[in-house]
C-alpha positions in Angstrom: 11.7 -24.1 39.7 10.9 -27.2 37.7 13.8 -28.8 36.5 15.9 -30.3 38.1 19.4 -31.5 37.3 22.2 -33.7 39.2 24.9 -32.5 37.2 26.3 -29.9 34.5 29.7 -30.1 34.6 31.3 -29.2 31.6 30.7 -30.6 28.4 27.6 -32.5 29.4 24.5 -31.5 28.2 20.9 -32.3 30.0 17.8 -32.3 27.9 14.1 -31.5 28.7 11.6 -32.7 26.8 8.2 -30.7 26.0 5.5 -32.0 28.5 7.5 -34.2 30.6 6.4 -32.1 33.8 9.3 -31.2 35.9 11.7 -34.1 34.7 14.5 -33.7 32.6 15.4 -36.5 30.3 19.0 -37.6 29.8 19.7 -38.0 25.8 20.3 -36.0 23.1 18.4 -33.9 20.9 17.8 -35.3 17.4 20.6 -36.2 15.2 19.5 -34.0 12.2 18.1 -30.5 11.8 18.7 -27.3 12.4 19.6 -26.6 16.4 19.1 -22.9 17.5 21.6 -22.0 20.0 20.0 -19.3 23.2 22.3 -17.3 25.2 19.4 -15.5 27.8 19.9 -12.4 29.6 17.8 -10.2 31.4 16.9 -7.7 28.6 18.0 -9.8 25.3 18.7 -13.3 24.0 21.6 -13.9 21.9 20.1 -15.9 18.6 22.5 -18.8 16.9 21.4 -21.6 14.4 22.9 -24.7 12.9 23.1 -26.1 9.8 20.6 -28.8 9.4 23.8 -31.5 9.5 24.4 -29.9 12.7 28.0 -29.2 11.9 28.6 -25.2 11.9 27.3 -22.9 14.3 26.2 -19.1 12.7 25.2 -16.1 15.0 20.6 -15.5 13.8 19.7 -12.4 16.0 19.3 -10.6 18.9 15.8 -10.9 20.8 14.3 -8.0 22.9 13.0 -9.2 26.0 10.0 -7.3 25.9 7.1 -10.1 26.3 7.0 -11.2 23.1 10.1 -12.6 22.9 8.8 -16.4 23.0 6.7 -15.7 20.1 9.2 -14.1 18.1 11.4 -17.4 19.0 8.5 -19.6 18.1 8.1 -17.8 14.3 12.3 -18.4 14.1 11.2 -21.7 14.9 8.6 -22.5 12.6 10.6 -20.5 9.4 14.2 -22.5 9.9 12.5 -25.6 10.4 14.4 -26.1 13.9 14.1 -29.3 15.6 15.7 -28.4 19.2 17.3 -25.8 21.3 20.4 -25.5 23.0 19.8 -23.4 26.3 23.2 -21.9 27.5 23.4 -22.3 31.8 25.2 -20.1 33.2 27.8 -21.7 36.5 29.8 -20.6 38.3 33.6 -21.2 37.9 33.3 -24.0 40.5 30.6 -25.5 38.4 27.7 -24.9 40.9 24.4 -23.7 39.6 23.6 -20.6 41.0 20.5 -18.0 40.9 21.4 -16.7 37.0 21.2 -20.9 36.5 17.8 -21.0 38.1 17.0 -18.1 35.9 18.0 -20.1 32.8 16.1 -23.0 33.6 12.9 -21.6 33.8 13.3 -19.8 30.7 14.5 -23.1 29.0 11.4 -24.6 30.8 9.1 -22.0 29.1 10.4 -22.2 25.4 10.0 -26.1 25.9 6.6 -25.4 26.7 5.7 -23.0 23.9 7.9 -23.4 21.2 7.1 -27.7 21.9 10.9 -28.2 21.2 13.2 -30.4 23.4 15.9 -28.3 25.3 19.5 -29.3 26.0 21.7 -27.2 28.4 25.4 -26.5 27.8 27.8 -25.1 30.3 28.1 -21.3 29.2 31.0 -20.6 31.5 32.9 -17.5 30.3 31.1 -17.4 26.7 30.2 -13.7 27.2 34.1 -12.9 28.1 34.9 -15.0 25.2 32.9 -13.1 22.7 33.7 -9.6 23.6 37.4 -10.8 23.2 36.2 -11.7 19.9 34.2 -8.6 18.8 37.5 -6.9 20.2 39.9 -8.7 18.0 37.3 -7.4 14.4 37.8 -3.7 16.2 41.4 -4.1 16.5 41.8 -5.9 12.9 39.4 -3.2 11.2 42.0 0.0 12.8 44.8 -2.3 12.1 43.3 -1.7 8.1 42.5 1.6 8.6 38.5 1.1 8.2 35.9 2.1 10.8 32.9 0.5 11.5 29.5 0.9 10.7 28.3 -0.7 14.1 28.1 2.0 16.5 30.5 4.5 18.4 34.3 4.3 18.2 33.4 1.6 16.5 31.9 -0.8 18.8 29.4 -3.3 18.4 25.8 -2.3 18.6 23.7 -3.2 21.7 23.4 -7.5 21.4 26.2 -8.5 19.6 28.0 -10.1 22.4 24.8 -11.9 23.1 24.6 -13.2 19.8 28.3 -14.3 19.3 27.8 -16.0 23.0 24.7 -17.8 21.8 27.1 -19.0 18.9 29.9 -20.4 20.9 27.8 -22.0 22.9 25.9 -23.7 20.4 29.0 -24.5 18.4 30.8 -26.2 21.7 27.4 -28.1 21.8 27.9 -29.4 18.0 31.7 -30.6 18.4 30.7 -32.7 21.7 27.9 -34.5 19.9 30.4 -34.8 16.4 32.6 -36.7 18.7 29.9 -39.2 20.3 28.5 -39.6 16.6 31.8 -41.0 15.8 31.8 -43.7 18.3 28.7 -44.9 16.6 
């Protein structure tokens, strides 16, 4: 499936360059601009952007899958000025890539290809767990407080959420590895 990477343990990231064939390219995206973060499922992607210092991680949008979805990326793209992507890859809890990783790759492969962005992987291990434990902690705050929420029934989040806040803690955990190398500069 075109890329081809030794290793993704956790907290190291690979990046793919646009056009470089099948290769990936150990480095780092650029130092400045605004990053968007990409958790991708099966029927959505999770949206996240960065601030152009790359410092803070903030959850964009949700992205319908409906074969367009690289287009709508692209016009995110183009508008926020963004000068890479972060690709969340799903492993397993062994750290072995398995067919959901193959699944990430090409699609990190194919926004490479049409957005002409370089693409870095981060481990995503247990981000989706990690955000609906999040998205439950506003539920439980918000009936702590006595309010209900606008988002959808009992209160829950609306369709997307989790893959939005997952695209946003990826992205973020991406950001505080590269703060720390940029520190032994």
């Amino acid at each position: 499936m075109g890329l081809s990477i030794a290793d993704y343990a956790h907290g190291q990231a690979s990046v793919r360059t646009p056009g470089t064939g099948s290769g990936v390219a150990e480095g780092s995206l650029p130092r400045e601009g605004r990053l968007l973060g990409l958790d991708a499922g099966e029927r959505r992607i999770g949206v996240a952007i960065s601030d152009p210092e790359q410092r803070l991680a903030v959850p964009l949008k949700t992205v319908e899958r409906r074969g367009a979805e690289f287009a709508e990326l692209r016009d995110i793209a183009r508008a926020e000025e963004v000068v890479g992507l972060v690709v969340g890859l799903p492993l397993s809890l062994s750290g072995e890539a398995r067919a959901q990783a193959e699944l990430a790759r090409e699609f990190a492969r194919q926004a490479a290809d049409r957005l002409n962005l370089p693409v870095a992987f981060w481990d995503e291990r247990l981000s989706s767990q990690e955000a609906d434990r999040m998205l439950a902690g506003g539920r439980s705050q918000r009936r702590e407080q006595g309010r209900r929420s606008s988002r959808g029934p009992q209160g829950r989040p609306g369709k997307g959420a989790t893959d939005v806040v997952a695209a946003t803690i990826i992205l973020q955990a991406y950001l505080d590895s590269i703060r720390g190398s940029r520190f032994d500069d």
